[in-house]
Gaussian input, Z-matrix of N, CA and C with variables (Angstrom, degrees):
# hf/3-21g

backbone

0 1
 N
 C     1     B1
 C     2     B2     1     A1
 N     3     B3     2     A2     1     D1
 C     4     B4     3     A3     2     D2
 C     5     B5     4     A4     3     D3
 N     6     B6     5     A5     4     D4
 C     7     B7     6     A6     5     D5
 C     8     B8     7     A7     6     D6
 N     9     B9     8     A8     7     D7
 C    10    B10     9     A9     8     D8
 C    11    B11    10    A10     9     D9
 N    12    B12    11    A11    10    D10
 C    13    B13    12    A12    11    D11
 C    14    B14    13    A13    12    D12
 N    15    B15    14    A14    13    D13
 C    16    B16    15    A15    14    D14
 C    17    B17    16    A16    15    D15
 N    18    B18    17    A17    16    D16
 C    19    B19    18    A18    17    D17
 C    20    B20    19    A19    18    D18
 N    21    B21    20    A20    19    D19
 C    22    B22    21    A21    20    D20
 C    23    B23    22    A22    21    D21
 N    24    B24    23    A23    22    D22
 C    25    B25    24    A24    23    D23
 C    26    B26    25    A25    24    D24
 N    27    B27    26    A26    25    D25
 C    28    B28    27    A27    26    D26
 C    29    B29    28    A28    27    D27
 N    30    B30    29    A29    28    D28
 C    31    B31    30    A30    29    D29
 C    32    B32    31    A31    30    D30
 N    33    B33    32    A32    31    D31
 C    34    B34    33    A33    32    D32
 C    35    B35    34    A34    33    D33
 N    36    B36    35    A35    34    D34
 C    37    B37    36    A36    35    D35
 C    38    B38    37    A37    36    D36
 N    39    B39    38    A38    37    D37
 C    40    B40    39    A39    38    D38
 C    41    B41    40    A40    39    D39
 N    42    B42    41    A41    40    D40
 C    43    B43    42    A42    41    D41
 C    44    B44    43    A43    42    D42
 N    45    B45    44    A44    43    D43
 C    46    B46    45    A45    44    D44
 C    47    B47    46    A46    45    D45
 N    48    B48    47    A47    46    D46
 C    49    B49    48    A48    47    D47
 C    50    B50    49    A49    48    D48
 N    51    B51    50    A50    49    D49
 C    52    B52    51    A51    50    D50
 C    53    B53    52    A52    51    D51
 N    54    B54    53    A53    52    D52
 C    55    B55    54    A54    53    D53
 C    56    B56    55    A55    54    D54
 N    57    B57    56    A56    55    D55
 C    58    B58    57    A57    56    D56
 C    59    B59    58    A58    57    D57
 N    60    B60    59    A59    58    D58
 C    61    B61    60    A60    59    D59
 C    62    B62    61    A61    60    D60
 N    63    B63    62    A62    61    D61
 C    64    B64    63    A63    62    D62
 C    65    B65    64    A64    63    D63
 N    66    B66    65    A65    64    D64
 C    67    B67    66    A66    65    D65
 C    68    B68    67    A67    66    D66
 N    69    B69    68    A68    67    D67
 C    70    B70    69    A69    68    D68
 C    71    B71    70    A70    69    D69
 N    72    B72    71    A71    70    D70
 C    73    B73    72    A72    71    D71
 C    74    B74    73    A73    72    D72
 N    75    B75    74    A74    73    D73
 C    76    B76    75    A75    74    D74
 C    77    B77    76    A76    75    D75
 N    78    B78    77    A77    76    D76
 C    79    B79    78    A78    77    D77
 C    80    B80    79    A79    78    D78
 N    81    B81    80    A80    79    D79
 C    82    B82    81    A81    80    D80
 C    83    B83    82    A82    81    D81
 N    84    B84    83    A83    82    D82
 C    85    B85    84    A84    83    D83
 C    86    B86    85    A85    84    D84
 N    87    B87    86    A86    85    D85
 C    88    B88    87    A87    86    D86
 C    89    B89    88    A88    87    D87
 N    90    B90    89    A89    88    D88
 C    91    B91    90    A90    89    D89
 C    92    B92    91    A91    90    D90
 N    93    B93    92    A92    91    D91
 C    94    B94    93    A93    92    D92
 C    95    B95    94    A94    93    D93
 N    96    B96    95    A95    94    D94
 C    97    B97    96    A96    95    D95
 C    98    B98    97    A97    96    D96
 N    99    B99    98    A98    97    D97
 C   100   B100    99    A99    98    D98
 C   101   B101   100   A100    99    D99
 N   102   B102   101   A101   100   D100
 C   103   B103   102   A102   101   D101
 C   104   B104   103   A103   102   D102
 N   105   B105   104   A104   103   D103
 C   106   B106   105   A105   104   D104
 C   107   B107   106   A106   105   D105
 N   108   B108   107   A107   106   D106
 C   109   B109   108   A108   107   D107
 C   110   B110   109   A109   108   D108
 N   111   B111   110   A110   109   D109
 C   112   B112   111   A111   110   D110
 C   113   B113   112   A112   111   D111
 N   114   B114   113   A113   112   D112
 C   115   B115   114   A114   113   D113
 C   116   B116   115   A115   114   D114
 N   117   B117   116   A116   115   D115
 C   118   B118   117   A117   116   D116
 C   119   B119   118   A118   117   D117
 N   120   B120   119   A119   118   D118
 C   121   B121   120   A120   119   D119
 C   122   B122   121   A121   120   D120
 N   123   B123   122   A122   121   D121
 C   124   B124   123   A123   122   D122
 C   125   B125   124   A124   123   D123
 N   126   B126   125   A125   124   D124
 C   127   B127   126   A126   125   D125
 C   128   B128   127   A127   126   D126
 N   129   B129   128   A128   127   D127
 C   130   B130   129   A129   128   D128
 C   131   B131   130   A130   129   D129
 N   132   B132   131   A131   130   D130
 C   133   B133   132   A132   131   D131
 C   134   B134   133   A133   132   D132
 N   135   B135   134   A134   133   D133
 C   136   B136   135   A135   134   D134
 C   137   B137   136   A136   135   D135
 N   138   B138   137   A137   136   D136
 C   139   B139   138   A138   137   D137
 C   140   B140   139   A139   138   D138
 N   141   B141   140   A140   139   D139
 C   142   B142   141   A141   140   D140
 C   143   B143   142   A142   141   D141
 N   144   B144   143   A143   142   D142
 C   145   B145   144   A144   143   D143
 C   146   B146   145   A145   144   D144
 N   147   B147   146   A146   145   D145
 C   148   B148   147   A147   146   D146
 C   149   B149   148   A148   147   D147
 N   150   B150   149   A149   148   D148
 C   151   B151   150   A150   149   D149
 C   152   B152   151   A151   150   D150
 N   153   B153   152   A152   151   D151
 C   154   B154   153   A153   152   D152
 C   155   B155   154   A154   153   D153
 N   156   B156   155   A155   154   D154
 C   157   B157   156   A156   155   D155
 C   158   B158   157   A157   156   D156
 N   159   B159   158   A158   157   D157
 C   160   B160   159   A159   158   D158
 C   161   B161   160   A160   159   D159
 N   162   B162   161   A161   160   D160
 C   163   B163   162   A162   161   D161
 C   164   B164   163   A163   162   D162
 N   165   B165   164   A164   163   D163
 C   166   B166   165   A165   164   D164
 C   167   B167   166   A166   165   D165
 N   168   B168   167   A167   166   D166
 C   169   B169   168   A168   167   D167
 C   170   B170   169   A169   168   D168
 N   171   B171   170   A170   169   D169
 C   172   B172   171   A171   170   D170
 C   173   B173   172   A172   171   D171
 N   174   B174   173   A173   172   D172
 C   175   B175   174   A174   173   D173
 C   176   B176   175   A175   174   D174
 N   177   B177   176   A176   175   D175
 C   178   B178   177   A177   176   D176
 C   179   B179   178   A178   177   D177
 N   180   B180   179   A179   178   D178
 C   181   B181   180   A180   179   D179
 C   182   B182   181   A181   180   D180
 N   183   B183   182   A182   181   D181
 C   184   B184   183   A183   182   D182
 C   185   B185   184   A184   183   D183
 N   186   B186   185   A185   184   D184
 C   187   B187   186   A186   185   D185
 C   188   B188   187   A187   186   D186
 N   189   B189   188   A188   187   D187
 C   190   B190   189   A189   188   D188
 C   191   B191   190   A190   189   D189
 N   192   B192   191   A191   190   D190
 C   193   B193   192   A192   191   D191
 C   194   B194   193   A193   192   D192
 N   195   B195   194   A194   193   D193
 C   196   B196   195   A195   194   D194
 C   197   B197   196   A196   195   D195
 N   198   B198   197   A197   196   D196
 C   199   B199   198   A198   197   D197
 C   200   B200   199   A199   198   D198
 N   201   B201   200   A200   199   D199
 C   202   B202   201   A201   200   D200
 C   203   B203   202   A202   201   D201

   B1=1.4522
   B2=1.5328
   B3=1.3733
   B4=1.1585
   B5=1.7938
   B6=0.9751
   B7=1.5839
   B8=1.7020
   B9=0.8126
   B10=1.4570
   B11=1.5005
   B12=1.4916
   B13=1.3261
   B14=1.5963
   B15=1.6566
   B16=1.5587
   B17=1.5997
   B18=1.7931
   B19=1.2371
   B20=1.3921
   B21=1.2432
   B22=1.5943
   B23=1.5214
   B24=1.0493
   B25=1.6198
   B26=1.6048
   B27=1.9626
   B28=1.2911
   B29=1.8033
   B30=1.6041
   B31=1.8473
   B32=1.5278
   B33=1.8422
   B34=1.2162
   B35=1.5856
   B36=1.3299
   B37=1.4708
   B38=1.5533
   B39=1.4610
   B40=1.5103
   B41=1.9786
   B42=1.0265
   B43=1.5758
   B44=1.4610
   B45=1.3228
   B46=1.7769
   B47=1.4071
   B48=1.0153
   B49=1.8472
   B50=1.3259
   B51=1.1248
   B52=1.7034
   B53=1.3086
   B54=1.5919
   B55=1.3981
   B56=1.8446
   B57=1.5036
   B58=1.6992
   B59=1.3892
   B60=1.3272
   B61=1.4221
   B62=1.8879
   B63=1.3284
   B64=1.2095
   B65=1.7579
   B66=1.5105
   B67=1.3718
   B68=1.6849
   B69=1.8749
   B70=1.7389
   B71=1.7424
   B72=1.2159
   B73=1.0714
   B74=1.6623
   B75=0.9639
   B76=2.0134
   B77=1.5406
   B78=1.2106
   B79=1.7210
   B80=1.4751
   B81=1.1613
   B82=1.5179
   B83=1.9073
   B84=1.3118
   B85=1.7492
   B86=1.0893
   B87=1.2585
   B88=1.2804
   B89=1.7486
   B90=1.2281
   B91=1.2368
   B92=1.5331
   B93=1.3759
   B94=1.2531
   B95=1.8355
   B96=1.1107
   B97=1.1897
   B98=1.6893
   B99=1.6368
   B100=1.4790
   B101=1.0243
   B102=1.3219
   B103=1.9341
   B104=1.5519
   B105=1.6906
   B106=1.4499
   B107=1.5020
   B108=1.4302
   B109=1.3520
   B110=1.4992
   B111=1.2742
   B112=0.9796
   B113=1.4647
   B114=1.5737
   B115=1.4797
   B116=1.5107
   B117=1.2648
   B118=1.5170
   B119=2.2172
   B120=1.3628
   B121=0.7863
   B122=1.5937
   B123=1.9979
   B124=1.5478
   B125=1.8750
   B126=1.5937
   B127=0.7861
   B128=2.0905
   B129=1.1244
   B130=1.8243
   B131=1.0866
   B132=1.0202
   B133=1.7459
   B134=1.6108
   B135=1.6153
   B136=1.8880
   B137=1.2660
   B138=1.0875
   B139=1.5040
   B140=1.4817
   B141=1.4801
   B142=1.8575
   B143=1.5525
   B144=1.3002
   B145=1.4952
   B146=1.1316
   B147=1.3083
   B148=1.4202
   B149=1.0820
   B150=1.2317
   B151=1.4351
   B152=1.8744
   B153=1.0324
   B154=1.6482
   B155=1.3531
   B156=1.4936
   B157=1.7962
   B158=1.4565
   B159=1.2452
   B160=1.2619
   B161=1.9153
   B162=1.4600
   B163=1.4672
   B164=1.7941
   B165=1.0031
   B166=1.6430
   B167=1.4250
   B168=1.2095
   B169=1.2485
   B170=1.7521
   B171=1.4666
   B172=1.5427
   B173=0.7646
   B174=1.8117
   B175=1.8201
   B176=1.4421
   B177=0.8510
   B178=1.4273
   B179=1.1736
   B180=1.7113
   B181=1.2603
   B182=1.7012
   B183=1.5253
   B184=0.9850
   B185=1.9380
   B186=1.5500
   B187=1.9454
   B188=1.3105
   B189=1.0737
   B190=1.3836
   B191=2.0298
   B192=0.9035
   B193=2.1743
   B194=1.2962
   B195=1.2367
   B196=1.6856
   B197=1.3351
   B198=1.3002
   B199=1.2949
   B200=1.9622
   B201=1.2737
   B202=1.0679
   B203=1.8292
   A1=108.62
   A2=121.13
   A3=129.10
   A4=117.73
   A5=127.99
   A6=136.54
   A7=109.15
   A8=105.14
   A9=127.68
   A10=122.11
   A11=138.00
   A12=147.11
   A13=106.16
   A14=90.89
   A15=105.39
   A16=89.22
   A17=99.56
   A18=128.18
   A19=145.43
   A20=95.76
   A21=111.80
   A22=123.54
   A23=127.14
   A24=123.71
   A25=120.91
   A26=117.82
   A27=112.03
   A28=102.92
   A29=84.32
   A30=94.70
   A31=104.41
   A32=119.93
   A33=93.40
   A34=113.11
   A35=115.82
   A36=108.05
   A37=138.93
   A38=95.85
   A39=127.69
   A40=99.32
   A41=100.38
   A42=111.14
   A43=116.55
   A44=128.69
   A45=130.81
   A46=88.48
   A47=106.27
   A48=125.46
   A49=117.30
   A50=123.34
   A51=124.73
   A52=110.35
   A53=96.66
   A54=97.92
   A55=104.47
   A56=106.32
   A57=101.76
   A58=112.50
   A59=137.41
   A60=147.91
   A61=102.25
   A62=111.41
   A63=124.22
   A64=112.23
   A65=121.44
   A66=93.49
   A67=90.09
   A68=75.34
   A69=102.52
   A70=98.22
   A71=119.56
   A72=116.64
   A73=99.54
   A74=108.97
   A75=130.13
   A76=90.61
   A77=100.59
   A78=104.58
   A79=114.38
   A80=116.73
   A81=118.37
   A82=108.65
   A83=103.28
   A84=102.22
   A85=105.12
   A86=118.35
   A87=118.72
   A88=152.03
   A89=92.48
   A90=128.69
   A91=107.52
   A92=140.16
   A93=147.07
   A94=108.00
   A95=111.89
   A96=130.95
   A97=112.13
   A98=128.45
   A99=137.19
   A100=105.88
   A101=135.42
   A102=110.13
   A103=90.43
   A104=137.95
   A105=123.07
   A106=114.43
   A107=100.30
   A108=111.25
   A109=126.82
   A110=115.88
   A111=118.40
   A112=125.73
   A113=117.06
   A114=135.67
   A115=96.29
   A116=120.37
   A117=113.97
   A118=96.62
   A119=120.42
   A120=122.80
   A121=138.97
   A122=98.75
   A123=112.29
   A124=69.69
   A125=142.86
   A126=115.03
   A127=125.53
   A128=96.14
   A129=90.75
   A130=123.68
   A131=110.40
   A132=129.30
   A133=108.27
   A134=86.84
   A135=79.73
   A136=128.21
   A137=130.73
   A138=140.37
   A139=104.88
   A140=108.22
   A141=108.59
   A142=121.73
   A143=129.71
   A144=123.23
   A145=92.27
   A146=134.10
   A147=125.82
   A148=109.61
   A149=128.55
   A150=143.42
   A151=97.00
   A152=117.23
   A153=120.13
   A154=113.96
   A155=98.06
   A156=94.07
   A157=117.91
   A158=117.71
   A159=117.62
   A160=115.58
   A161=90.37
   A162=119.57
   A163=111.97
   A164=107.09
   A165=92.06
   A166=122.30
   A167=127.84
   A168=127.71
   A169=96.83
   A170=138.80
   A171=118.87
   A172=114.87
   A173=127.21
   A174=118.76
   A175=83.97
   A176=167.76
   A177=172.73
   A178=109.11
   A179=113.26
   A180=118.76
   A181=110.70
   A182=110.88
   A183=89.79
   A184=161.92
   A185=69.88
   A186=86.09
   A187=113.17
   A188=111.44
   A189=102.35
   A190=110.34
   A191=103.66
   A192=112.87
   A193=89.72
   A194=112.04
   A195=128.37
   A196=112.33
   A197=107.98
   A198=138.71
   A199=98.83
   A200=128.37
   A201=141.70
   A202=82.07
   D1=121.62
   D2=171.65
   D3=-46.19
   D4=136.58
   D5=166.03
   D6=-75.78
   D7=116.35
   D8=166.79
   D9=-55.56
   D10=116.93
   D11=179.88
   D12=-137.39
   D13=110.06
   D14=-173.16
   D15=-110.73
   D16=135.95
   D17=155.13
   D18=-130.78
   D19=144.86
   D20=-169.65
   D21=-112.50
   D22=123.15
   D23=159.78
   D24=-69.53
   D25=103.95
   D26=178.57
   D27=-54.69
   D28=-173.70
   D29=-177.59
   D30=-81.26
   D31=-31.50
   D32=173.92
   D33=-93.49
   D34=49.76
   D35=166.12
   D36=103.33
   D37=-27.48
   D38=-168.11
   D39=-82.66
   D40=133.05
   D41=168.92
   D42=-58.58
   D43=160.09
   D44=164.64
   D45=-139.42
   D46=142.63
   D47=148.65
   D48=-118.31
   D49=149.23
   D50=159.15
   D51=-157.69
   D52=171.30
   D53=-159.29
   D54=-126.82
   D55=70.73
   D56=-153.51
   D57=-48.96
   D58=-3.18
   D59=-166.41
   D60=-88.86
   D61=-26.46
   D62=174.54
   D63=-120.08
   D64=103.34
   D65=-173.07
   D66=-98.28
   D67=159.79
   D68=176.66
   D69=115.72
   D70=-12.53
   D71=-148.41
   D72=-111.67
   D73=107.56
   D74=-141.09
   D75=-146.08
   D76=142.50
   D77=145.55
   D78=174.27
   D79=163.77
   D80=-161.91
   D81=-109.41
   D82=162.90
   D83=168.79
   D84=-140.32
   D85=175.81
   D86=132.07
   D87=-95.07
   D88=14.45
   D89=-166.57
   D90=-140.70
   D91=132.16
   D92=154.10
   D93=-28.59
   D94=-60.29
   D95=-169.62
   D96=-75.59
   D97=-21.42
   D98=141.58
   D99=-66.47
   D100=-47.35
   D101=-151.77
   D102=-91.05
   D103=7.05
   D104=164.61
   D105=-90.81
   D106=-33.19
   D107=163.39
   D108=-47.20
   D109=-50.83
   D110=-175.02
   D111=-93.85
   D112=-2.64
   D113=159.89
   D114=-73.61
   D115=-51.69
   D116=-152.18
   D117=-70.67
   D118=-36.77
   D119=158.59
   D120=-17.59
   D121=-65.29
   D122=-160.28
   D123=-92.44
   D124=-61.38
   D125=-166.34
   D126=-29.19
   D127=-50.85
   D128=176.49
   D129=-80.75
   D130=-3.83
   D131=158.95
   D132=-62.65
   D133=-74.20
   D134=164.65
   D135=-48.11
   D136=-33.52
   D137=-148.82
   D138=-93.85
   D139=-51.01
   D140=158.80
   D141=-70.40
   D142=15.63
   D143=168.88
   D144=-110.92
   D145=-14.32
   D146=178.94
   D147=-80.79
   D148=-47.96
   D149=-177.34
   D150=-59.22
   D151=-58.26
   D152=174.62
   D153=-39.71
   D154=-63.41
   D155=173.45
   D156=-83.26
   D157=17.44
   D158=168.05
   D159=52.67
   D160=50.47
   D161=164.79
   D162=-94.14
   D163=31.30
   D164=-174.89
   D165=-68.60
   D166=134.06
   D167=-129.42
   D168=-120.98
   D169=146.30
   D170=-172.35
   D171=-55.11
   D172=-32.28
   D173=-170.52
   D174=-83.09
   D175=131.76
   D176=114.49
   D177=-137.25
   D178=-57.32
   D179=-157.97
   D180=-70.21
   D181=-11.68
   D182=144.04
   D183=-129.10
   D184=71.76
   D185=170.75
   D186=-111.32
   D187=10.01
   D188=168.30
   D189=-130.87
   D190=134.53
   D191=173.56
   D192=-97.67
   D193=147.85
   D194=172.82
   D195=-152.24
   D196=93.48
   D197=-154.01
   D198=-92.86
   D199=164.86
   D200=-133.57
   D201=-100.39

């Protein structure tokens, strides 16, 4: 299942992304096309420290099939 990145244009102009499936996981652009970039980024950022500390989380489990 794809992860979700909702965006918004603030009032002065500047992009937001986030990734509500991961909280904390915010970030700004200047461009529509930077502030997804750069959510989708810290999102796998987040997503591999979790995996490190062995936080795997239920929506996680499924990105990976583990086949026989």
């Amino acid at each position: 299942m794809p992860m979700t990145i909702e965006v918004e244009q603030e009032a002065d102009g500047r992009w937001i992304a986030d990734a509500p499936e991961l909280p904390g996981v915010l970030a700004y652009g200047q461009t529509r096309q930077e502030a997804i970039d750069h959510a989708q980024a810290l999102a796998q950022r987040v997503i591999a420290d979790r995996l490190d500390h062995g936080e795997l989380t239920p929506e996680m489990m499924d990105i990976f099939a583990v086949v026989p």
